[in-house]
N, C-alpha and C positions, 0 to 999 in steps of 0.2 A: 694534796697534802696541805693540812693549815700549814699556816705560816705564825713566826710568833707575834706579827703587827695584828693579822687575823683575829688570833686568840684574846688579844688584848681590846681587840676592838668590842670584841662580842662580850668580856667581860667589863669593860665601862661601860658600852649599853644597859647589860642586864643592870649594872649598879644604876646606874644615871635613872631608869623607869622604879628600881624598891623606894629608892631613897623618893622620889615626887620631885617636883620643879622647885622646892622650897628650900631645900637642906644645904648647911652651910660648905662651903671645901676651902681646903689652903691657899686659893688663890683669891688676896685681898680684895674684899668688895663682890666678889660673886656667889652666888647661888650656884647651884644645879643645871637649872636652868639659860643661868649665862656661860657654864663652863661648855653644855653640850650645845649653845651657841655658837661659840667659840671653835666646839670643834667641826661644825657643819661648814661656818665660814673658811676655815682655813682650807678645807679641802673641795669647795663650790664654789668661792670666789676667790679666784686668786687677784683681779683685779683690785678686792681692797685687804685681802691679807694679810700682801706688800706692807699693808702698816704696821704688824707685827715688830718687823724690824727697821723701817724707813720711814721718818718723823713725819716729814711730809705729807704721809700716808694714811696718819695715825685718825685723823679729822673722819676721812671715808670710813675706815673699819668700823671708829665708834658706832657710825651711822648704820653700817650694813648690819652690825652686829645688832641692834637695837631692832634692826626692821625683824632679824631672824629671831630676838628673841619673844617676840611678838605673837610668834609662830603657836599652832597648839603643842604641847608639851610632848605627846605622842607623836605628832611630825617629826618634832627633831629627835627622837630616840630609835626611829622608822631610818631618816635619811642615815645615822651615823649604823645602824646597821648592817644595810643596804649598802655604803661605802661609795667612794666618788662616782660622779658620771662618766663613761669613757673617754670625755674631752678631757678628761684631768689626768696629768700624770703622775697623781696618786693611784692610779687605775691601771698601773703598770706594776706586776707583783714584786718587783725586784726594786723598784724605786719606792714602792710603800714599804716591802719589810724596812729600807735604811734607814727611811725619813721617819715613821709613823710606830716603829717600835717602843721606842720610849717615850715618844708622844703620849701613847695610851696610857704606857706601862705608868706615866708621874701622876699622868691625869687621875686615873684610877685610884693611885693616893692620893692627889687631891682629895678627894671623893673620901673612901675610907681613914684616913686618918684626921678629919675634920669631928670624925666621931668621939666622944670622949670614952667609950669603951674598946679603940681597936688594939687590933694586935698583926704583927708582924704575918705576911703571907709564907706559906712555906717555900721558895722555889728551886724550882730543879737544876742543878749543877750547871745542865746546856745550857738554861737559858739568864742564868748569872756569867757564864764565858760570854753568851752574845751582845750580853749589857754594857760588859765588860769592856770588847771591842770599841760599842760605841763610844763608851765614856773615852777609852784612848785616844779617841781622835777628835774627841769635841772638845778636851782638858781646858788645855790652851784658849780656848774662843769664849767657853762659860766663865774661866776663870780668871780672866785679861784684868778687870777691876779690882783685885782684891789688894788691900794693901802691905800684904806681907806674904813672902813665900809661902806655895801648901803645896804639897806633896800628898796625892791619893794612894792609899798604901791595902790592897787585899789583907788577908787573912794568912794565904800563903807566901806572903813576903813580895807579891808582885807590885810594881807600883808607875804610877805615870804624875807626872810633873804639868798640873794647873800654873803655874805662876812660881818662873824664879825671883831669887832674891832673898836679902835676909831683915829679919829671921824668922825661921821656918817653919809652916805649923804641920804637921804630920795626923792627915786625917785618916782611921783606918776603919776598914768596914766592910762587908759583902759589896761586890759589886752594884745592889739593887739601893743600899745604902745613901753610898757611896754617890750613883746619881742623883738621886734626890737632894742631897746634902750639896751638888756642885749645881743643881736648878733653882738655888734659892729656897730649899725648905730644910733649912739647915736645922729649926727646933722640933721638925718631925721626923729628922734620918736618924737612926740609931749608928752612929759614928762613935769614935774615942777622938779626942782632940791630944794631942802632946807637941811640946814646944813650950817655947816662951809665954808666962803668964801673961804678959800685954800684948803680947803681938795674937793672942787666944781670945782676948776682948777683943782689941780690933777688927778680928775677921767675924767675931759675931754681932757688930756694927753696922748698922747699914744695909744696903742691898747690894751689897760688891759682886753677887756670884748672880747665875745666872742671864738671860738677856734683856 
């Protein structure tokens, strides 16, 4: 049975090869090219991934990333197919669906929404609950920087708590949103913002969200 990391993988592929190695996406400074860099390294080298998130580390990734984007175009849209090697504990289905779901699912907007004509994906009910989930228990850790309360708020009144404190911006939107909007691509998630008009500037200030 796919899985929704599966799904998601096979749909950045297919995108990452129409689009060519050239096309712009929402993550500042890269191409295509370097996003599906990016995502060959994170799941082949964990040795410099680690830079991702640990400064220290940051020095190697650039490096390893640079050698992989090197690579020919159709190599890396071949490996991120194909999916880790079995030394990788992304190669373990229950540890990719948690990690590597939304991994896709932003990348993939990265990708289409850097287009000037896109439009919103339709998605199915399950897989806005499973998004959902994850956003619940990431809230907290994406939205640790921001400098004033937000509160993620569904459609159905559901909602989980980014960052207390006041005062408070109340972001609401589909769960699929709603993550993109707590990874840092706040001017491509279709959200509503309500709360205080400066404390509504502040949070779209900076790079507070996201890691």
């Amino acid at each position: 049975m796919s899985t929704f990391a599966k799904r998601e993988r096979l749909l950045l592929a297919d995108l990452l090869e129409a689009e060519g190695p050239d096309a712009p996406t929402l993550c500042e400074g890269w191409t295509t090219r370097d996003l599906a860099a990016h995502v060959v390294v994170r799941e082949r080298r964990p040795d410099a991934a680690g830079g991702i998130l640990i400064k220290p580390l940051a020095a190697r990734l650039e490096r390893v990333m640079a050698e992989f984007a090197d690579k020919p175009y159709e190599e890396l849209i071949q490996l991120i197919r194909t999916g880790p090697p079995r030394f990788s504990p992304f190669s373990l289905k229950q540890v990719e669906e948690m990690s590597s779901t939304v991994e896709f699912y932003v990348h993939t907007e990265d990708v289409r929404r850097a287009r000037p004509d896109w439009t919103p994906r339709e998605l199915d009910p399950v897989f806005q609950d499973a998004l959902w989930s994850r956003l619940e228990r990431t809230a907290r850790l994406m939205g640790r920087g921001t400098p004033t309360g937000l509160v993620l708020r569904r459609p159905d009144g559901q909602t989980a708590v980014a960052q207390r404190g006041t005062p408070v911006v109340t972001a609401t939107g589909e769960p699929s949103e709603l993550l993109l909007f707590l990874y840092g691509r706040q001017n491509a998630a279709e959200v509503e913002l309500e709360g205080d008009k400066d404390a509504i500037t502040k949070l779209g200030e900076g790079k507070q969200l996201g890691i």
